[in-house]
C-alpha positions as CSV (number, residue, x, y, z in Angstrom):
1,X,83.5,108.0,93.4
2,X,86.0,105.4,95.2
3,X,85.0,101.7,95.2
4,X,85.6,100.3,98.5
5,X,86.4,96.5,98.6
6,X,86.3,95.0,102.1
7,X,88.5,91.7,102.2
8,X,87.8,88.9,104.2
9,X,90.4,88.6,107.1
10,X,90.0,85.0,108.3
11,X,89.0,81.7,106.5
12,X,85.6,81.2,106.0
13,X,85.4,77.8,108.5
14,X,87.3,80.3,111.7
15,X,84.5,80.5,114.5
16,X,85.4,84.1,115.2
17,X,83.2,84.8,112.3
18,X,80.2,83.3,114.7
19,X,76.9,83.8,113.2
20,X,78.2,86.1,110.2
21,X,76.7,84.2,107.3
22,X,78.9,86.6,104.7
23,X,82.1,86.2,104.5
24,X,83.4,86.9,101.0
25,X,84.8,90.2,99.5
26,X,82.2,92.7,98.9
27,X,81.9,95.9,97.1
28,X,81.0,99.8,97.9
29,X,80.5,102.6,96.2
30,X,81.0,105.7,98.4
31,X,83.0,108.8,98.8
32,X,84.4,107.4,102.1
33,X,85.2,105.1,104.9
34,X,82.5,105.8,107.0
35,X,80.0,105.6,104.4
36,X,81.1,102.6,102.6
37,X,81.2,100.5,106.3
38,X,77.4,101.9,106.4
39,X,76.4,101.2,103.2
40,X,77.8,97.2,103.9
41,X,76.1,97.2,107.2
42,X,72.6,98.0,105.4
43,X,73.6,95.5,102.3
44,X,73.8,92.5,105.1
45,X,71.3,93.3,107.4
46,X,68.8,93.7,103.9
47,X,70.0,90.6,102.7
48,X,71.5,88.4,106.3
49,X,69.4,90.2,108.9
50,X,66.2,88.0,109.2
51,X,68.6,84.5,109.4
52,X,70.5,86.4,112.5
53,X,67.5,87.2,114.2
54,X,66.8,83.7,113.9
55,X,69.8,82.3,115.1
56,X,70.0,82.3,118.9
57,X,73.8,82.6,119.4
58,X,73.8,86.0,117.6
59,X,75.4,88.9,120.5
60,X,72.7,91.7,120.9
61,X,76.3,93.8,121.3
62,X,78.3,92.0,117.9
63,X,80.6,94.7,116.4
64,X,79.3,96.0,113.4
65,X,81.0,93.7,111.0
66,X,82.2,95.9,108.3
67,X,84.0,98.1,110.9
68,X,85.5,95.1,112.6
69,X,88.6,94.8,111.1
70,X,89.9,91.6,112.6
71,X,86.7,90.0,110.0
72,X,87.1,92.6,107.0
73,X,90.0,94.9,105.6
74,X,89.0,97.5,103.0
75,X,91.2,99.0,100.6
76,X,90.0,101.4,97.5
77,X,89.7,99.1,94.5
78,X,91.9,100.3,91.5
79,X,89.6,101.3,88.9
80,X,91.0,98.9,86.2
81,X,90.4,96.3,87.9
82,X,86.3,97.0,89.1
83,X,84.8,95.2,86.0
84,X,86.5,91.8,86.4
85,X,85.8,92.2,90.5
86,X,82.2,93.0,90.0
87,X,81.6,89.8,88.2
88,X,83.2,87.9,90.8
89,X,81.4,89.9,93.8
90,X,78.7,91.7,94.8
91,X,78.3,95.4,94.8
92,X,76.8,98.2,96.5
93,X,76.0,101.5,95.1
């Protein structure tokens, strides 16, 4: 099964991210696009979702953000190279 690596397309300090609090690479295991953007969305709101609801700036209509991709690119991650990213990022199976 592909790993999915979704790349952070601005700098972390850019205000387009507004109230995103994640924004480093992050890793998916799934047998597609689609999948792999849902399986991110679930990872963040699991682990972000409770500090958006409490931030009153946060657009009831925001853009998911791992289809956005003016905040995240992803590319299939070469298998030889998975073990040195997981220890550098998280990763979603």
């Amino acid at each position: 099964m592909p790993v999915w690596k979704f790349l952070p397309q601005l700098k972390t300090d850019d205000p387009r991210w507004g109230a995103c609090e994640y924004r480093r690479p992050l890793l998916v295991s799934a047998e597609n696009l689609p999948l792999a953007q849902r399986k991110a969305e679930n990872w963040y709101v699991k682990f972000f979702g409770q500090q958006e609801r409490e931030n009153t700036r946060i657009s009831k209509t925001r853009k998911k953000i791992f289809e956005n991709e003016k905040l995240y690119h992803p590319e299939i991650l070469p298998l030889e190279t998975l073990t040195h990213e997981q220890q550098k990022y998280p990763t979603v199976f």
